[in-house]
Each structure stands twice: as structure tokens, then as C-alpha cells.
C-alpha positions in Angstrom: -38.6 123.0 -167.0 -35.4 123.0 -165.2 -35.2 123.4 -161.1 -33.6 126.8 -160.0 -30.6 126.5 -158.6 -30.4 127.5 -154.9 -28.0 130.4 -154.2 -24.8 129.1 -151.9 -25.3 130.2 -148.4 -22.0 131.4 -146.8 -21.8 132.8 -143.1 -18.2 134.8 -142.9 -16.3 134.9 -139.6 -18.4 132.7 -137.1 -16.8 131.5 -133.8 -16.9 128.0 -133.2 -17.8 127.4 -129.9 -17.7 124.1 -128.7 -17.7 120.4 -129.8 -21.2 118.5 -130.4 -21.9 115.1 -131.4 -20.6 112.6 -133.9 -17.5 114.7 -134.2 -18.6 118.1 -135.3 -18.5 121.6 -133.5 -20.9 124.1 -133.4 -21.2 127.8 -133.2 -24.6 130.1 -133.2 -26.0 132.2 -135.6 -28.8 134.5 -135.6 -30.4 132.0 -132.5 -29.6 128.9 -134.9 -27.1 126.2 -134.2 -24.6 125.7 -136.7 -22.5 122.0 -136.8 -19.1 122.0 -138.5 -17.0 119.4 -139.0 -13.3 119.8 -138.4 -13.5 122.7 -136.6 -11.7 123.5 -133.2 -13.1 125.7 -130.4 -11.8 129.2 -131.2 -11.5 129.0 -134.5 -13.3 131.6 -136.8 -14.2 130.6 -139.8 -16.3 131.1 -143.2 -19.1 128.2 -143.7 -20.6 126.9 -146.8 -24.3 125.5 -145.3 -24.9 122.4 -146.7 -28.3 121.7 -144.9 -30.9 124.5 -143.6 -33.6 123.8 -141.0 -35.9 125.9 -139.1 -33.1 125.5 -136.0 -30.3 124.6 -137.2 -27.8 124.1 -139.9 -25.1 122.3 -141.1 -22.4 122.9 -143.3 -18.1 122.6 -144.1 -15.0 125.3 -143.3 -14.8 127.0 -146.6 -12.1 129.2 -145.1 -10.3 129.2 -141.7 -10.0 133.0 -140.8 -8.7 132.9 -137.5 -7.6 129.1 -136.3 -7.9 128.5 -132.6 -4.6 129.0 -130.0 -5.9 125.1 -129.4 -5.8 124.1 -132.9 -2.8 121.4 -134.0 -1.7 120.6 -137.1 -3.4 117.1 -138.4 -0.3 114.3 -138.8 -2.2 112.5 -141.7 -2.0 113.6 -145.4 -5.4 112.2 -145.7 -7.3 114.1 -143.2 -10.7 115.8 -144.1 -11.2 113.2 -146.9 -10.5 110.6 -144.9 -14.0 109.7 -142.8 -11.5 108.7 -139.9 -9.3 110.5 -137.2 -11.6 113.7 -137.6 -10.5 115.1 -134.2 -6.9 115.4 -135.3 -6.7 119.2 -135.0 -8.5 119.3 -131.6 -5.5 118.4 -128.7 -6.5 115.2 -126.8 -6.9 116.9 -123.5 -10.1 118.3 -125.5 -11.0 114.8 -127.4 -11.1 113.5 -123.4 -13.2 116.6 -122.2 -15.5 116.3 -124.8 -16.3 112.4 -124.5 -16.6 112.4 -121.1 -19.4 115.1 -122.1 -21.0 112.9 -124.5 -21.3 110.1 -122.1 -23.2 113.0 -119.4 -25.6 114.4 -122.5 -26.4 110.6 -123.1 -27.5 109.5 -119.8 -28.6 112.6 -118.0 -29.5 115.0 -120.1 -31.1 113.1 -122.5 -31.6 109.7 -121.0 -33.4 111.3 -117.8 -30.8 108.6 -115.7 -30.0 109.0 -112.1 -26.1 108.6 -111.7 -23.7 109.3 -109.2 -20.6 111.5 -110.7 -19.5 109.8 -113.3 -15.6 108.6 -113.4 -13.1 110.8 -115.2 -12.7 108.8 -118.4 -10.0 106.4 -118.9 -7.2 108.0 -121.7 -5.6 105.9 -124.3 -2.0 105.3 -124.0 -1.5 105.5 -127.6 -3.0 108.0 -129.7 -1.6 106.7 -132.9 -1.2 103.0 -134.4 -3.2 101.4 -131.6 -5.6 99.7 -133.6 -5.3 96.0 -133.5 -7.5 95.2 -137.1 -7.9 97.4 -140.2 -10.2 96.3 -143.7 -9.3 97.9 -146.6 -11.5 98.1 -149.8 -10.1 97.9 -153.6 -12.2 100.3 -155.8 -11.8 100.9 -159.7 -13.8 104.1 -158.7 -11.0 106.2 -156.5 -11.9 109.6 -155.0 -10.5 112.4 -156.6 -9.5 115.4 -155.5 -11.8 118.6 -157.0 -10.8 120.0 -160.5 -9.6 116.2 -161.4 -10.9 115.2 -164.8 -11.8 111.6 -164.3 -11.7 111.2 -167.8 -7.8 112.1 -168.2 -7.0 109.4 -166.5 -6.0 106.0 -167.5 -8.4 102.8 -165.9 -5.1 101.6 -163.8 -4.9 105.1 -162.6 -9.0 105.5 -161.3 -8.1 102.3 -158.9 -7.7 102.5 -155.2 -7.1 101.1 -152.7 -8.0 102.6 -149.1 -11.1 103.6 -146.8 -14.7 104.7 -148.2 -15.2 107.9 -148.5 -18.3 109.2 -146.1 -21.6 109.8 -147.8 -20.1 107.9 -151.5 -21.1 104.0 -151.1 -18.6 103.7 -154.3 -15.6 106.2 -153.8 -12.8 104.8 -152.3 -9.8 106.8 -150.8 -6.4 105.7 -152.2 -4.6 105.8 -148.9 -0.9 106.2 -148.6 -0.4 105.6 -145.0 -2.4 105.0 -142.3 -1.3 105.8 -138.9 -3.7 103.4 -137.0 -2.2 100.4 -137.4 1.4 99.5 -137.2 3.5 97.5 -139.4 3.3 96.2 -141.5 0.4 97.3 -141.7 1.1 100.2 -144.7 3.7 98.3 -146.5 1.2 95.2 -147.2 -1.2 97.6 -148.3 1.1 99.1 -150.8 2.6 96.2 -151.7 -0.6 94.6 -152.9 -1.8 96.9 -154.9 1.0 97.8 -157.1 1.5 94.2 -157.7 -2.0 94.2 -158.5 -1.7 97.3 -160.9 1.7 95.2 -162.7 -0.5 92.3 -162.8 -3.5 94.2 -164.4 -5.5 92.5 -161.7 -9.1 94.4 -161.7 -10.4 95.9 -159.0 -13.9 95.6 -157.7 -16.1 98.0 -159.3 -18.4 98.1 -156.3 -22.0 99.4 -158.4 -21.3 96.7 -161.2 -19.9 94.1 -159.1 -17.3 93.3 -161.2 -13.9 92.8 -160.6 -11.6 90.7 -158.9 -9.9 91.8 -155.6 -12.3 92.9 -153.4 -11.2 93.8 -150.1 -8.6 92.7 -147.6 -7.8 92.3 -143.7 -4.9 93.1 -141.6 -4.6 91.9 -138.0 -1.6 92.3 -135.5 -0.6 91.4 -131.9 1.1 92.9 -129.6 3.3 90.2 -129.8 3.7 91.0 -133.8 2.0 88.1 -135.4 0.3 89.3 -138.2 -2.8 87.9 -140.3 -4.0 88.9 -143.3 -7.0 87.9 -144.9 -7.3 88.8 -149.3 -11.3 88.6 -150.2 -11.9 87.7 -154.1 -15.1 88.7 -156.0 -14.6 85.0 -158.1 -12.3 82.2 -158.2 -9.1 82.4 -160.2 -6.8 80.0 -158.9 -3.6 81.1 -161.0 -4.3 84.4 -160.2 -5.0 84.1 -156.3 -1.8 82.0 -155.7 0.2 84.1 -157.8 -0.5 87.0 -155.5 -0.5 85.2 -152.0 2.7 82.8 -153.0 3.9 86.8 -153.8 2.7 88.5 -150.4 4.0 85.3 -148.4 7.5 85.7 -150.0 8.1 90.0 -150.0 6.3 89.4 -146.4 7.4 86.0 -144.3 6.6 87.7 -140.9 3.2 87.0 -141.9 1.7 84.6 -139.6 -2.0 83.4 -141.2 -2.3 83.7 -144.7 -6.0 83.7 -145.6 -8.8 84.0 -148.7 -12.3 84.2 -149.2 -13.9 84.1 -152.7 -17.3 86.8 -152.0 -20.0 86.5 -154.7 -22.1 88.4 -152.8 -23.9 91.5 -153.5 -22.4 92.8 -150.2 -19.3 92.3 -148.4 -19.7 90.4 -145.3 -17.9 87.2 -145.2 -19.5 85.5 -141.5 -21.5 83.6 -143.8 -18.5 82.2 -146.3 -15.6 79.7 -145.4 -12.1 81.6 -145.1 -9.3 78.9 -146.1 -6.2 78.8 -144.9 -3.6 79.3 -147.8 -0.4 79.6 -145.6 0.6 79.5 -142.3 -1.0 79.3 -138.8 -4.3 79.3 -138.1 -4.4 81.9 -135.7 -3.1 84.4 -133.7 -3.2 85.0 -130.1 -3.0 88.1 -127.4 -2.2 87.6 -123.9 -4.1 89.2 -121.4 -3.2 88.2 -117.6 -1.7 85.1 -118.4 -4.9 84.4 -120.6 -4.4 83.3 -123.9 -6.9 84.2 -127.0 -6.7 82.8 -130.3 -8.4 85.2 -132.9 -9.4 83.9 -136.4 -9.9 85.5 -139.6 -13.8 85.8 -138.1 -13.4 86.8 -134.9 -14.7 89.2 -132.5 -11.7 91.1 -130.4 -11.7 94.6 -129.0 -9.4 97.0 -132.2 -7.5 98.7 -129.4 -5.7 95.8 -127.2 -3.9 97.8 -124.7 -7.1 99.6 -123.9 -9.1 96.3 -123.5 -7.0 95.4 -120.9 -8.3 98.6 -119.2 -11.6 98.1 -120.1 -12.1 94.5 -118.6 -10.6 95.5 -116.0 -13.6 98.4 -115.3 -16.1 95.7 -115.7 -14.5 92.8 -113.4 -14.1 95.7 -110.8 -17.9 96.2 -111.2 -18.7 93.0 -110.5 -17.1 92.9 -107.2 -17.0 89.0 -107.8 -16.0 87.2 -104.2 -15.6 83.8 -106.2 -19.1 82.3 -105.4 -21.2 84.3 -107.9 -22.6 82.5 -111.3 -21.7 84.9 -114.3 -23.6 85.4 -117.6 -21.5 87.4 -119.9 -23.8 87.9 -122.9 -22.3 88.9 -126.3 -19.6 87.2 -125.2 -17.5 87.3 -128.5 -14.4 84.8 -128.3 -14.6 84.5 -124.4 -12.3 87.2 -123.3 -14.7 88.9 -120.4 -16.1 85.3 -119.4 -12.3 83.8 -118.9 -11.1 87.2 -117.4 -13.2 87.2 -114.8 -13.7 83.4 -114.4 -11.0 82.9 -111.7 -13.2 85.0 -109.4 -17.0 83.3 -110.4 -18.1 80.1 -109.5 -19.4 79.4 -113.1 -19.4 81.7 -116.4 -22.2 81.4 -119.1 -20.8 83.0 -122.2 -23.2 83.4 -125.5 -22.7 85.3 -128.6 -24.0 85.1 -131.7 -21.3 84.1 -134.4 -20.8 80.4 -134.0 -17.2 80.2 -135.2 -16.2 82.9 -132.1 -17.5 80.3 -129.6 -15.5 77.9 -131.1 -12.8 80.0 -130.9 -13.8 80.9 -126.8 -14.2 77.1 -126.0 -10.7 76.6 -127.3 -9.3 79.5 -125.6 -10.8 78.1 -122.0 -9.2 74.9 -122.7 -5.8 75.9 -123.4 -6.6 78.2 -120.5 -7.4 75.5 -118.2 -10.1 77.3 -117.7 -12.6 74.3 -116.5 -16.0 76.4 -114.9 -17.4 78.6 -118.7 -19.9 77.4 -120.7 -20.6 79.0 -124.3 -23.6 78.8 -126.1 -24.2 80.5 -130.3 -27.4 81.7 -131.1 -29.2 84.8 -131.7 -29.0 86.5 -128.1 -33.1 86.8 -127.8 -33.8 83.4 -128.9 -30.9 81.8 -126.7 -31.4 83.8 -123.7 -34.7 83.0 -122.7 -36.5 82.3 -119.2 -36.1 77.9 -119.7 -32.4 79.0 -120.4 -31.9 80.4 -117.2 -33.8 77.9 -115.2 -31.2 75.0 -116.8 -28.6 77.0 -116.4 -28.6 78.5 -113.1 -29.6 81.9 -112.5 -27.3 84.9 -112.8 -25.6 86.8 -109.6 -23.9 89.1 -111.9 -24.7 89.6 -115.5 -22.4 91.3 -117.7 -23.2 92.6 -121.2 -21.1 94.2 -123.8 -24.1 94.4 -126.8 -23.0 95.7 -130.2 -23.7 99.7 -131.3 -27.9 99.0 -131.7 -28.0 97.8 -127.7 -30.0 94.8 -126.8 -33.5 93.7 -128.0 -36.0 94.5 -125.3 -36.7 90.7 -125.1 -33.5 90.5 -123.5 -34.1 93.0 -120.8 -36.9 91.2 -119.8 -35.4 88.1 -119.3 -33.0 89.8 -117.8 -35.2 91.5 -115.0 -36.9 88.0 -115.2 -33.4 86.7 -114.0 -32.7 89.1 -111.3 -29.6 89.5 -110.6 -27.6 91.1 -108.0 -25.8 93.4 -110.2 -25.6 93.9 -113.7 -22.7 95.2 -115.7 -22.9 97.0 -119.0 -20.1 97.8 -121.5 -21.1 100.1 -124.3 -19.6 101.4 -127.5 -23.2 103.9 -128.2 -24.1 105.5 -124.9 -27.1 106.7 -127.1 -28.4 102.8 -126.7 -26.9 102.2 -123.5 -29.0 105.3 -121.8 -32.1 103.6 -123.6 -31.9 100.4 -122.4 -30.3 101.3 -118.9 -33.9 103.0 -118.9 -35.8 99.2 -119.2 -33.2 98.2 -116.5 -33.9 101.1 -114.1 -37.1 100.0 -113.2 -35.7 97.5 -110.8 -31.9 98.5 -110.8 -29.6 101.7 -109.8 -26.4 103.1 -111.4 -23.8 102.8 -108.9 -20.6 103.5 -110.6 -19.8 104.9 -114.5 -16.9 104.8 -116.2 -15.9 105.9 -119.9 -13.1 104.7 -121.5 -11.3 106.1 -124.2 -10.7 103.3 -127.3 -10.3 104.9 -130.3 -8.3 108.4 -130.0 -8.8 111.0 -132.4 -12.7 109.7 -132.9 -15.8 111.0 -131.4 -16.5 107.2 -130.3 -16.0 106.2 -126.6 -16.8 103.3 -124.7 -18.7 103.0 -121.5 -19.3 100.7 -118.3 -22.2 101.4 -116.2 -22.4 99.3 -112.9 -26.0 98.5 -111.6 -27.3 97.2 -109.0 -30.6 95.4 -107.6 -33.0 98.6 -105.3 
């Protein structure tokens, strides 16, 4: 017996009202909450629900009746397939407003936190092409628009070569041009896969795990060095070189040519060697007279400019005098640890990728950067209470944790420590507020301040000072 189809539920000419979480905006109906995505403030506009609970509901813009006087027109040709830049239409006077709301709902209203007023974010200078890194994915399984007939179209013509598509593990948006990284950024893209559609080289068929090219990397500098990194499903040696020796000679401002082969069933390569096909090894920003070298591997903020900002927040925060020893925990390839070195006595740096503390002892060398220390491991089995007694206990600790926050092991050995003043740099201010809780017990906020990294996003970073009641 067959399951009845549920009738389509449609509300006609709602007001959106305001932007919510993860990127959506939200309007009331009838005393429930409704959360649209790509919506504006002002707009009114006819929703197809998608998801009914007993308070709320979610669902798409299945007309735009009325668009908002705020409303602009989205630059991308990809946008509302595209699972980035959803904020496009909403002005970034409003994007700014609405994180700086985020990081209040996180910590106070939800997170219970004591604060003082929080610090008017920090805007991005650029809005477009600031991103630093971007990884593209080949699919044989492209997204199509609706009324496409998959089945009309050749297998060279299903292949893509783009972003995944939210909510489809195997669709793959074919992008054209991407406006967060500059070039040449697009042209590689392009250039790769129509040689790879000339070449009938397959692409990765992502549920079968089949195919050959897999996914690839683009990184730039400020400076304009450029690295890209091609990842193979299997080796095919006349194949790969054909196609680097190719890329290499269409584009020679490439500075570190790079391949992986991935057998894996999924696509991290931290695990798997990259090897060096042409070119230098690295590339390098410059940040205060500070030099960084950045690997195929390595761990560097996406938005340079805006790092610059950010570090600067969190050596401000630890109003260092020059005495202080300095734990800067998740330390990546060094860059908080050597930026704020010339003002510590000593700098403990640990992070949990071995090949970025490579990369941040040889960036303090070429530095001449003589009092850091770095140390790989997993954060709660390095960091522990005999670690600190070795090592010298923390004045300052700063920590800049991935999106999940730190392990409550962590906290406690950080209490255990007891520090002067603790500094925390967050991407989530969901887990910041949770584990700022842990901390709160024998710390207060002193100072916050967000900081805008990715423009056009609902993400924002934050930096929360603390210090010892």
C-alpha cells in the first residue's frame, strides 16, 4: 500500500522580519516562527514549508511578492544553488548588524555570560575575492537545474566541476566563476577541466568511488604566489604528468605544483604524502615583518588581510609587558605564537597536525624568532598538568580551538594552570559561550570583540578576553 502524499503547504504574502541563525530569516505566522533562507528583511514573500513542527517551520521563497527597499541584487550567477555567499542580497551594513547579534544571542542570551558591551565588530575590507584558499571537487554526478532530463545528456556533459551542493553528499555545482578567490583562481579551474573533458579523463563518481580526478586546491598570497594541489583517486603516471606538465605550461605564475593519489573512502589527505611535481615548496605571507611558509597541509587563516586584524585583537588582549610565558594552543603553523613573541618572555605553541609544526618551527627560525617552542599531539593528551610543570606555567594563555571548541579535559588543565589572563579566538561562538562557561568559574570577560572574516556568510569570528576574579 502506497504512503499518501502530503499536500504542499504554501503561506502567501508573509513579511520577513529579521535575520536568524545560520543564514536564514524569519517571519511569524499564526504565533509560529517561520526560517527562510535568502530572504531580506522587508521582503514579502510566498513560502513552500519544507519542515512543520509544533513551533516552528521551515521552508524556501517560492515567490518574491514584494522584495525589500534593502534588498540588492546577488553578483554571482550561482547564487541560491550555491551553499556559499547566502547573504548576498542583504547589504553589508545588515550582514555586520546581524553578526554582531549572533555573537550577543550566543553568550548572553543563551550562554547566561556576564559581559561588558561587547565591541562593535570589526568589518572586512573586502567583501569579494578575499579568500586566501578554495577546494574544489570533480563530480561525474553535476547538479542540474529543475526540468533537466539527466538522461539527455551525454556522460562528458553530467561532469562538474565546482562546490557541493547543500543537503546532496554527491551533487556537485559546475561553477563558472567564483568571486572568492582571485586569480587565477577561475581560469585554473576552467582550464582543468576542459582539458580534462578533451582528455576524457573521468571524474570521481563520489557513491562508487570511481574515477580519476578527485578534487583540487588553490592557494594565493597577497604577494601572488599561487599553489595548487591536483588530488587523484589512483595512480596513472602518463595521465597525471600529462595534465600538470599542461597546467605548469598554460599557467607558469604557478608557484608549488602539487599531487596526492587518495584511495580513500573519504577525502581528507592529512594522512597521505603530497609530492612536489613542480616548483617551490611553499608559499609565504608576511605579517609585520613575520614570515609564514604555508604548505599544501597547512593551517592559515582563508581571509589574510582580516587575520592581520584578528591577531591583532588577541595580542591587544593579552596586554603582554614582555615578561609573561605564553601558551598559544592550536597553534596551527605558529602565526599567533611568533606574532606576539616579541612581547612574551617564552611562547609554547601546540597543535595537532604534525607537518604545521614543522612548518611553525621553520617559520621561527627564518624569523629569528629564538624564545617559541612547538609541540604536535592531540591537544588533551599533550596539554596535560606534567606538561605544564616542565614547561613553565602560563601568564597568558591564548586559544584559537577549531568549530567543536575544546575538550573539557583541556579546561581543566587549563584552570589547573591558572593563568593571569586567558585569550580566546573563536570561529563558533555557540562553543565558545559553552566553554567560556567551564572557564567562568574562576575567570571574567573583560573585553569582546567580533570580527568579520568571511563577508557575505552568516560565520564570524570572535575574541573574548578573560581574566583571573
Amino acid at each position: 500500500m502506497s504512503r499518501k502524499k502530503k499536500e504542499a503547504i504554501i503561506l502567501e504574502n508573509i513579511r520577513i522580519e529579521a535575520v536568524a541563525a545560520e543564514g536564514k530569516a524569519l517571519a511569524h505566522v499564526d504565533g509560529a516562527v517561520v526560517f527562510v533562507q535568502f530572504a531580506v528583511p522587508g521582503d514579502v514573500v510566498d513560502i513552500r514549508v519544507t519542515k512543520k513542527k509544533k513551533n516552528y517551520m521551515e521552508g524556501y521563497i517560492l515567490r518574491l511578492v514584494s522584495p525589500s527597499k534593502d534588498r540588492l541584487e546577488p553578483f554571482c550567477s550561482h547564487f541560491g544553488t550555491c551553499g556559499g555567499c547566502k547573504w548576498q542580497p542583504l547589504p553589508y551594513s545588515m550582514q555586520l548588524e546581524a553578526k554582531q547579534q549572533q555573537v550577543y544571542d550566543q553568550l548572553v542570551r543563551i550562554g547566561h555570560l556576564q559581559l561588558p558591551e561587547i565591541s562593535p565588530i570589526v568589518p572586512s575590507d573586502r567583501t569579494e575575492y578575499y579568500r586566501n584558499k578554495l577546494e574544489f571537487t570533480f563530480s561525474n554526478r553535476k547538479w542540474l537545474d529543475e526540468g533537466v532530463d539527466p538522461d539527455s545528456l551525454s556522460e562528458k556533459e553530467r561532469q562538474g566541476l565546482g562546490f557541493h551542493v547543500g543537503r546532496f553528499f554527491d551533487k556537485v555545482l559546475d561553477i563558472s566563476q567564483c568571486h572568492l578567490q582571485k586569480e587565477p583562481s577561475n581560469a585554473i579551474r576552467l582550464f582543468i577541466r576542459q582539458y580534462a573533458m578533451d582528455h576524457d579523463l573521468p571524474f570521481y563518481d563520489i557513491r562508487n568511488h570511481e574515477g580519476f580526478l578527485r578534487n583540487m586546491v588553490i592557494r594565493t598570497t597577497e604577494a601572488g604566489e599561487v599553489m595548487l594541489t591536483v588530488i587523484f583517486s589512483h595512480e596513472d603516471a602518463p595521465a597525471r604528468e600529462a595534465l600538470l606538465d599542461a597546467v605548469q605550461e598554460k599557467f607558469p605564475q604557478i608557484t608549488s605544483l602539487y599531487y596526492v593519489v587518495n584511495s580513500k573512502m573519504n577525502d581528507s589527505i592529512g594522512d597521505l604524502e603530497c609530492v612536489l611535481y613542480r616548483g617551490d615548496e611553499a608559499i609565504y605571507e608576511y605579517m609585520e615583518g613575520l614570515k609564514f611558509k604555508i604548505g599544501p597541509k597547512s593551517f592559515y587563516q582563508t581571509n589574510t588581510a582580516q587575520a592581520y586584524k584578528l591577531y591583532s585583537v588577541a595580542r591587544d588582549f593579552a596586554a603582554l609587558s614582555g615578561d609573561e610565558v605564553v601558551y598559544d594552543l592550536y597553534t596551527g603553523t605558529g602565526t599567533i605564537a611568533q606574532f606576539v613573541s616579541r612581547k612574551a618572555s617564552k611562547v609554547i605553541g601546540i597543535e595537532y597536525v604534525p607537518e604545521a609544526i614543522e612548518d611553525a618551527r621553520i617559520n621561527a627560525e627564518a624569523n629569528g624568532i629564538g624564545n617559541c617552542e612547538f609541540f604536535a599531539g592531540d591537544m588533551k593528551d599533550i596539554l596535560t598538568d606534567s606538561f605544564v610543570a616542565e614547561h613553565g606555567k602560563p601568564d597568558v594563555v591564548i586559544l584559537d580551538p577549531p568549530r567543536a571548541g575544546i575538550h573539557p579535559d583541556v579546561a581543566k588543565v587549563i584552570l589547573n594552570a591558572s593563568p593571569e589572563r586567558i585569550v580566546y579566538v573563536s570561529c563558533n561562538p555557540a562553543s565558545q559561550a559553552r566553554d567560556l562557561e567551564l572557564l567562568c568559574r574562576e575567570y571574567e570577560i573583560t573585553a569582546v570583540q567580533p570580527v568579520d572574516m568571511f563577508p557575505h556568510t552568516h560565520h564570524v569570528e570572535n575574541v573574548v578576553a578573560l581574566k583571573k576574579k
